[in-house]
N, C-alpha and C positions, 0 to 999 in steps of 0.2 A: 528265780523269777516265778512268783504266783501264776496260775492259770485263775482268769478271770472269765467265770462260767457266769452269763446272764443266765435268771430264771424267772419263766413266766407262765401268762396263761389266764383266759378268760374268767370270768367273774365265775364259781360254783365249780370249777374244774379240779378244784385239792391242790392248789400252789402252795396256802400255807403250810399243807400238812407236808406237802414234798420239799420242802423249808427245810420243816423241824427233824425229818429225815436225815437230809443233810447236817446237821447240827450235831444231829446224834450219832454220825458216824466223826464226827470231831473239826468238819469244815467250818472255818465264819464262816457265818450268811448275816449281808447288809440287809434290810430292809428298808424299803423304800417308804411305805407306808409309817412306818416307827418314823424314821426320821422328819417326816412332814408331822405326827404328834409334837415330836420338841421341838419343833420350831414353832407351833401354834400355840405351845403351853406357856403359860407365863412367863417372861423372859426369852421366852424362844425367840432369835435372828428375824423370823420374819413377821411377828404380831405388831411394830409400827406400820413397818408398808403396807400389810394387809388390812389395820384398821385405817388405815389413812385412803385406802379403794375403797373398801367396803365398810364404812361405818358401824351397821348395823350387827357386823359379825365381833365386834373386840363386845369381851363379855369378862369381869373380875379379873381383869389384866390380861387374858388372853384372848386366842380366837374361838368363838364357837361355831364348831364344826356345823353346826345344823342349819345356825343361821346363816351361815354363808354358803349351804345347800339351798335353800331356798334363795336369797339373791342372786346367786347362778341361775337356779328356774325362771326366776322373772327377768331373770335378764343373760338370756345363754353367750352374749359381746363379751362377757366378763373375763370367761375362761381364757381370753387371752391373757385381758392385765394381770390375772392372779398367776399365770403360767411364767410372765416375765419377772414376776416377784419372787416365786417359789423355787423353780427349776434352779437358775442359778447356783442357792444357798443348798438344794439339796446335793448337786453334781459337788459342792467343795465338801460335806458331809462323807459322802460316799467316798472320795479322795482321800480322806482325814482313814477313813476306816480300811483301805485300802493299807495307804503307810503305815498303821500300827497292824495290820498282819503279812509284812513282806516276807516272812518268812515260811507263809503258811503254802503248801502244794498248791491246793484250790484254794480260791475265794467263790463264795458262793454270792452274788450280789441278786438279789429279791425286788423286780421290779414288774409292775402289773401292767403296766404302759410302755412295755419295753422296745416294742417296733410302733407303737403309735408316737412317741417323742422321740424314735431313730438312737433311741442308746448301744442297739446292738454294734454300734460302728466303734465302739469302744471295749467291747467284749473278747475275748480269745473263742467262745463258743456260744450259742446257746440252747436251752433247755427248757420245752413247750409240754407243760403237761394238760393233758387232755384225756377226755372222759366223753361218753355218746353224749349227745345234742338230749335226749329225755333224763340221763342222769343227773344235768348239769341243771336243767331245769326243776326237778326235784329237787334238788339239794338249794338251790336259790330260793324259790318259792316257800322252802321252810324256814326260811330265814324270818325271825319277830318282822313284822313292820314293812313286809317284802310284797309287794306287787306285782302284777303281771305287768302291768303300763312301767313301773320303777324297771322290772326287768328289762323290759324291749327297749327302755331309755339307754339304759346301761350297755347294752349288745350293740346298739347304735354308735356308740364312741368308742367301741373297741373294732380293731384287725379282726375277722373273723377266723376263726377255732383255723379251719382247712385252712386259709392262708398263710397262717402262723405255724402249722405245724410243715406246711410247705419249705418254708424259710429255714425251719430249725434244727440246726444239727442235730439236735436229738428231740425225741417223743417220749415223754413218759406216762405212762398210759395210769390214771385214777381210775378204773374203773373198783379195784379193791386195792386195801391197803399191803397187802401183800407181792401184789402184781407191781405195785410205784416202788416197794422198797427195793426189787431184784430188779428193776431198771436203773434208779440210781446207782446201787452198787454195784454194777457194769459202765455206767458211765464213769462213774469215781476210779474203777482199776484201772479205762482204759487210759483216763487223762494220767493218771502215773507211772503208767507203763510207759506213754509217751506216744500212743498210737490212738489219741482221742478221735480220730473218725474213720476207724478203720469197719 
């Protein structure tokens, strides 16, 4: 039986990178964000429904991500219909990748909105990485096309950092890349040793 490790963590905190850590020590890792890509790319499961809410956003047979950013903004009611659309198809996605690694120790499943859509209730653990409030902030702020207003929108809709690292079996700390790697690979022995929250 897999152990099914949620991984998360605020916007500029090094999720992705504490991902492909994971990856590279030989765990899956679903991604949550990948799989809302194929679903929006052409033929993707949810480009009727979503062009059939959002008009404006089906673009050369898919969705475009951008345009359906902005009809969010003008209209923030939305995030519900697009949640009732999308959730659904991503939770059988994550299923699907589940089943083709049952034979894996860890599953590492990669979700940003992990305690904001309550997935942890489905989790064996999970794993909050976290980095100081000014780092997180630099590293956002550098981001092409990133704002301070885009930021604080963004911190707005997530659990905040202390909350999340409240709840979460484990902390893994980004402040450097070397400090996230030797936390991972203490969480990875202990879940195989079998004594994941000792």
């Amino acid at each position: 039986m897999s152990y099914l490790l949620g991984l998360t963590g605020s916007i500029g905190m090094g999720k992705s990178t504490a991902a492909a850590m994971f990856a590279e020590l030989g765990h899956p890792v679903w991604d949550a964000d990948a799989a809302v890509h194929r679903l929006y790319a052409p033929g993707g499961a949810a480009v009727a429904k979503v062009a059939s809410a959002f008009p404006g956003a089906w673009k050369d047979g898919g969705i475009d991500r951008a345009a359906l950013k902005s009809a969010l903004a003008a209209d923030p009611s939305g995030f519900a219909r697009l949640e009732a659309i999308v959730h659904p198809l991503v939770a059988a996605d994550r299923a699907d990748f589940i089943a083709r690694h049952a034979g894996a120790p860890i599953i590492v499943l990669d979700i940003p909105l992990l305690y904001e859509n309550g997935s942890q209730a489905g989790m064996d653990g999970v794993a909050v990485v976290s980095a100081p409030a000014e780092i997180q902030r630099a590293r956002v702020l550098a981001r092409p096309g990133m704002t301070e207003e885009a930021f604080q929108m963004i911190l707005s809709r997530q659990v905040p950092d202390a909350e999340k690292r409240r709840l979460a079996d484990w902390v893994i700390p980004s402040d450097t890349m070397d400090v996230a790697r030797a936390a991972i690979m203490d969480i990875c022995a202990r879940i195989v040793a079998g004594s994941p929250h000792a």
